[in-house]
N, C-alpha and C positions, 0 to 999 in steps of 0.2 A: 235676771241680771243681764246687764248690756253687753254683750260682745265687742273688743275693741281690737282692729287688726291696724299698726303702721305699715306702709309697706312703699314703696317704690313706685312711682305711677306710670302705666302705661299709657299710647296713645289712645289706646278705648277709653280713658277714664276722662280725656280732655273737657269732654260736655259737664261732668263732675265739678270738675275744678273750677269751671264759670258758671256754672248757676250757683255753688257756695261764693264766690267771689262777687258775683253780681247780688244775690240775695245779702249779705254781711255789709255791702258796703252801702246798699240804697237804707237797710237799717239804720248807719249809723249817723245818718240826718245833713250830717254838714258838706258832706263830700260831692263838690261838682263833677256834673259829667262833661268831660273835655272832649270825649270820642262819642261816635254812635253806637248803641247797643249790638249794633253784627260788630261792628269792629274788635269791639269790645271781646263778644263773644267768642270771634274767632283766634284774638290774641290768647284768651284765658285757654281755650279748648286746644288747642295747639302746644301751649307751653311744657306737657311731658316731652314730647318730642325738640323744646327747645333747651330746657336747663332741668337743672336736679331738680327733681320734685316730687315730693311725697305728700300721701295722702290718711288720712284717718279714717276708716270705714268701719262707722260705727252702725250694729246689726243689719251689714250688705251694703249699705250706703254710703258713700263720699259726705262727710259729714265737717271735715276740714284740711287745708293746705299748706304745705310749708314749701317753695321755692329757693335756690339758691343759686346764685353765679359766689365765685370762689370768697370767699370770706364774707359774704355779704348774705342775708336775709331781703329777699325781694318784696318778700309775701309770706304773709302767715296768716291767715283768715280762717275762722271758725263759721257757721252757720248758726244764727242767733238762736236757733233749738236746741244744738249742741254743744253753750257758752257752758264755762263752769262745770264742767264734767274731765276736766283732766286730759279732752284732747290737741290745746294750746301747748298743756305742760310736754306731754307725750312729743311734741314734734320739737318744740323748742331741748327736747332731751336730742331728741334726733340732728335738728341742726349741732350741736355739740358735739354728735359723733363725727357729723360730716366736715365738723373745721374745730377741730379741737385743741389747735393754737388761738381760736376768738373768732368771732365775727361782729360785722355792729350792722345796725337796721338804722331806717329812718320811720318815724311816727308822726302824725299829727298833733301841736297842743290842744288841738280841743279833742283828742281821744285820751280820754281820763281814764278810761278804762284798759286800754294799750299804756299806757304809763304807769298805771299801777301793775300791771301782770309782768313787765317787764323787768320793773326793780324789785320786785318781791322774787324773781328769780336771778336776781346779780347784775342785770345789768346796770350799766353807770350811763347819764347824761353828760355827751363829750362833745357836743354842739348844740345852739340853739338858732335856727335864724326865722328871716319873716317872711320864707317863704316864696321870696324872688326869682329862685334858684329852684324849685318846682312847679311844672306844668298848673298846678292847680291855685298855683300862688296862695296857699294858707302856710303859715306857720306852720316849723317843725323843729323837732328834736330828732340828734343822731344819737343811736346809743350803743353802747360798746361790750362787749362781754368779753372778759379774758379768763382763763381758768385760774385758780389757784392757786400758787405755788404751796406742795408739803414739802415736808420734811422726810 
């Protein structure tokens, strides 16, 4: 059985969190590259020490990322080895803990797979545009999560 630790990421884990970041997203086929790979690199490897960020380490390894500035989801990336194993669900529990008045993200429409993971755990489509309004100019959806309300 797999070992699954969430935890809080250090600056040692920086390297971690862009090669899952760099590996996840040359996967997912459509996504241009706007920066150069060091840039890149250096932005991804840095980002413990710039905003909340946690990490999945699945048997010793950084396996996936969850990022946040204050009510926002920056980044959630899995490692296309360790899709569908429950460490998406795992951090997107965690982002919950971390803004547990709601948070919203923004996704790409041609990530079918981000749109299905996300409404199957609550979140709502509360914009769509065409992508003018990001670097990369594709199309996006913003999507929203609010908790609850019980009784």
């Amino acid at each position: 059985m797999s070992k699954v630790e969430i935890a809080r990421a250090r600056s040692a884990e920086g390297a971690g969190v862009a090669t899952v970041y760099l590996i996840a997203t040359a996967k997912l086929g459509f996504l241009p590259r706007r920066h150069t790979a060091a840039d890149m690199w250096h932005h991804f490897s840095t980002m413990p020490t710039q905003q909340e960020t946690w990490v999945a380490i699945l048997n010793g390894r950084i396996a996936a990322f969850l990022a946040m500035s204050p009510d926002w989801i920056d980044h959630l990336y899995v490692h296309p080895r360790a899709q569908s194993t429950g460490l998406g669900t795992a951090l997107l529990t965690q982002a919950n803990r971390s803004a547990p008045r709601g948070f919203q993200l923004w996704t790409f429409r041609q990530n079918k797979g981000a749109q299905r993971f996300y409404e199957r755990h609550g979140l709502m489509i509360a914009e769509r545009t065409d992508g003018g309004r990001n670097e990369e100019h594709l199309a996006d959806l913003r999507y929203v999560w609010r908790p609850t309300k019980t009784l």
